[in-house]
NUMI-557774 format. One line per field, with one value per residue: residue number from 1; x, y, z of N, C-alpha, C, O in turn. Coordinates in steps of 0.02 Angstrom, whole numbers, plus 50000, padded with zeros to 5 digits. Atoms other than C-alpha are relative to their C-alpha. Example, Ala and Ser with C-alpha at 12.3 -4.5 7.8 and 13.67 -1.06 7.14 Angstrom:
// NUMI-557774
i	[1/2]
n_px	[50045/49958]
n_py	[49941/49941]
n_pz	[50000/49997]
ca_px	[50615/50684]
ca_py	[49775/49947]
ca_pz	[50390/50357]
c_px	[50045/49961]
c_py	[50060/50055]
c_pz	[50000/50037]
o_px	[50097/49986]
o_py	[50059/50110]
o_pz	[50033/50045]
//
This chain:
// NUMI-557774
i	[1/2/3/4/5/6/7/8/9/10/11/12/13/14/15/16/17/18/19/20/21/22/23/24/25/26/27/28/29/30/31/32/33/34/35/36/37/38/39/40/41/42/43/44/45/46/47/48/49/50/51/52/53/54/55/56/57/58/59/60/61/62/63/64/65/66/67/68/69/70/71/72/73/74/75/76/77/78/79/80/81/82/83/84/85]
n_px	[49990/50084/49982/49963/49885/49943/50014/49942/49920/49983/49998/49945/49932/50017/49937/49910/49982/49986/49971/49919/49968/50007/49935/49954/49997/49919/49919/49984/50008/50009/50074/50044/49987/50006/49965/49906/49985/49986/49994/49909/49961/50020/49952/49953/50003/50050/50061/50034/49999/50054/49964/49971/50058/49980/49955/49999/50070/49978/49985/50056/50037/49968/49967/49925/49963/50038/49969/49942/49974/50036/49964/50011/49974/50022/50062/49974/49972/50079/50051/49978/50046/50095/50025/50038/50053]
n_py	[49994/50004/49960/50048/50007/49957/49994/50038/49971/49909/49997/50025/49955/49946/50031/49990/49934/49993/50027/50005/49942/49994/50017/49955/49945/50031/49991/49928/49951/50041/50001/49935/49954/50039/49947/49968/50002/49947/49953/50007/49989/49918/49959/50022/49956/49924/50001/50004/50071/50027/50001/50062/50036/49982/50021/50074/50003/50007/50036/50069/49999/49981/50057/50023/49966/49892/49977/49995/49930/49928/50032/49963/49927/49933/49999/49962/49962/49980/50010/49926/49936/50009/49963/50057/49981]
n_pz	[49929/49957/49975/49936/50006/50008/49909/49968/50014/49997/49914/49984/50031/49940/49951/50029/49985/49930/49963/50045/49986/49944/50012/50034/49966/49969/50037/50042/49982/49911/49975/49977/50046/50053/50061/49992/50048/50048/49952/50001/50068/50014/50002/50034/50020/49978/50009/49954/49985/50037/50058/50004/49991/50069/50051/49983/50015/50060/50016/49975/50075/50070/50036/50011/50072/49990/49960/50024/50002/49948/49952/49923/50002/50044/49985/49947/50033/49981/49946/49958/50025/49994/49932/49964/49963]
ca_px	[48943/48785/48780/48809/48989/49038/48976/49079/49243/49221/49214/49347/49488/49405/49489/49648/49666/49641/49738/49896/49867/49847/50037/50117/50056/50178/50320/50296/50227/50249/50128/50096/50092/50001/50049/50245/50291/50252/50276/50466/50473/50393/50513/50651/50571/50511/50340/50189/50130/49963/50101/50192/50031/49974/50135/50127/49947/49998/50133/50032/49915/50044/50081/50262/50320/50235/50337/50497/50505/50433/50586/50541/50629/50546/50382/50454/50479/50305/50218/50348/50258/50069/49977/49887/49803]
ca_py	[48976/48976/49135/49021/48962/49145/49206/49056/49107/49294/49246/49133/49259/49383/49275/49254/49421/49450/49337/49381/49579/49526/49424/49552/49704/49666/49652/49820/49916/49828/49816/50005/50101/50028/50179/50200/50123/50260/50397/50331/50350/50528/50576/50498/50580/50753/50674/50672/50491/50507/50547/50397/50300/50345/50322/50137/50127/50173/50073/49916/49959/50001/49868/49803/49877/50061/50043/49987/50153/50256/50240/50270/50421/50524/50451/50540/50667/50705/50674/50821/50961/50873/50991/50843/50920]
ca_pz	[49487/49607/49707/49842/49768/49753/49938/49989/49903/49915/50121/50109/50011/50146/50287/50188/50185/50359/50405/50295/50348/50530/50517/50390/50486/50614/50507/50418/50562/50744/50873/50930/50770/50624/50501/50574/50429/50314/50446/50436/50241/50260/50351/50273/50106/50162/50097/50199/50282/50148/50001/50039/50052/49882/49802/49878/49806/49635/49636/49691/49524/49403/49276/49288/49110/49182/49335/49260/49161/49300/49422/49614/49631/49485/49570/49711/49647/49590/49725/49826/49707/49722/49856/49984/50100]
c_px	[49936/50023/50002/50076/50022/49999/50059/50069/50002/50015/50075/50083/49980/50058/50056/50021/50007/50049/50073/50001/50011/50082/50065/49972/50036/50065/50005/49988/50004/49947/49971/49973/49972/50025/50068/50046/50018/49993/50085/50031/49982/50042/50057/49987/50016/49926/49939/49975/49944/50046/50036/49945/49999/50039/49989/49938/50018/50058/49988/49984/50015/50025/50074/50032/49982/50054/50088/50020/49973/50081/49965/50004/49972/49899/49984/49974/49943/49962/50037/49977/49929/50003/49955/50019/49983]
c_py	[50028/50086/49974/50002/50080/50025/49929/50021/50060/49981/49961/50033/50041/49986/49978/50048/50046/49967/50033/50085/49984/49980/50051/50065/50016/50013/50066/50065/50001/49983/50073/50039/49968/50051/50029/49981/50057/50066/50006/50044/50067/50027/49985/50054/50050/49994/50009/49915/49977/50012/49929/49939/49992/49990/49922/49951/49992/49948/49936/50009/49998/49929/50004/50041/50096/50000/50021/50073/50047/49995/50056/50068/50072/49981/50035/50051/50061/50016/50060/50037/49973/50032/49952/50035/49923]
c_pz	[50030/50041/50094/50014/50025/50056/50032/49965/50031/50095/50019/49958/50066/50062/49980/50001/50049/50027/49969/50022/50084/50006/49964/50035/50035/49971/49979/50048/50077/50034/50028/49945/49931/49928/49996/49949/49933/50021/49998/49927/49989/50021/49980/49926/49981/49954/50047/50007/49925/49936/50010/49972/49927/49958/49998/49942/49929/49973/50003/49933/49938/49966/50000/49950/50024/50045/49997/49953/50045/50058/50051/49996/49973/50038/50061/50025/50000/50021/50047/49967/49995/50065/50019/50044/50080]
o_px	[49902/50080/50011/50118/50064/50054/50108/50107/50041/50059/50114/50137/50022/50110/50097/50077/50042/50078/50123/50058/50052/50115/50123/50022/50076/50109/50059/50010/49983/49896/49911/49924/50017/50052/50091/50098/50069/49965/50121/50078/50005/50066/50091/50022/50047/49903/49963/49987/49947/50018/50026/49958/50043/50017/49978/49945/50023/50052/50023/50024/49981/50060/50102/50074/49998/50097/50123/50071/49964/50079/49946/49961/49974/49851/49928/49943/49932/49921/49997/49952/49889/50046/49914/50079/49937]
o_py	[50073/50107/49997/50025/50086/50021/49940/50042/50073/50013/49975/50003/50040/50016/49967/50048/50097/49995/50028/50107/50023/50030/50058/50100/50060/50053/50095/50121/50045/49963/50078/50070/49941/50029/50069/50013/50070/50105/50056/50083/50097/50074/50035/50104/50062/50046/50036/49877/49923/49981/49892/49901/49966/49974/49893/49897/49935/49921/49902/49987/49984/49887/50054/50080/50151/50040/50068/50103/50105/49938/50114/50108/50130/50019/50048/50062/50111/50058/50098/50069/50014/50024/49938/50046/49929]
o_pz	[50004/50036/50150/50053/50070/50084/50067/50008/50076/50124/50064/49959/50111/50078/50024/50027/50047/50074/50005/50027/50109/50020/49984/50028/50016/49988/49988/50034/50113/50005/50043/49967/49898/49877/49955/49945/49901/49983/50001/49918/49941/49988/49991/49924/49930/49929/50097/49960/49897/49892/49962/49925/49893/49902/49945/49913/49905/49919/49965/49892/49888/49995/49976/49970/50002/50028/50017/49968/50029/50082/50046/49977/49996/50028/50083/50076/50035/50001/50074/50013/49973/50109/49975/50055/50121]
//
């Protein structure tokens, strides 16, 4: 692959990805509030909005078989005794 090709892909996932947060942003967070999403689950929780975040994050990264024994809850859990600042 030329460093042509990959400048052309890397630009064109770029605008897929814009485009798919610009459509799903919306759904998860409306139009005033782009972080009310995880402002809801904080306080739902008693996490903070950047503990929720984070958890989200990790669970995004975590391999399937990690998550399946990790359940939510104890990831929860966790994250209520981590000090974030």
């Amino acid at each position: 692959m030329t460093r042509a090709d990959r400048t052309a892909l890397r630009e064109t996932h770029w605008q897929q990805i814009q485009e798919l947060n610009r459509r799903k942003g919306k759904d998860y967070a409306g139009e005033s509030d782009a972080l009310s999403n995880f402002k809801r689950t904080a306080d739902l929780t008693g996490l903070t909005p950047y503990q929720v975040w984070a958890s989200s994050r990790t669970s995004i990264s975590t391999p399937s078989t990690r998550l399946s024994a990790t359940p939510a809850r104890s990831r929860v859990s966790r994250l209520k005794g981590a000090s974030m600042t």
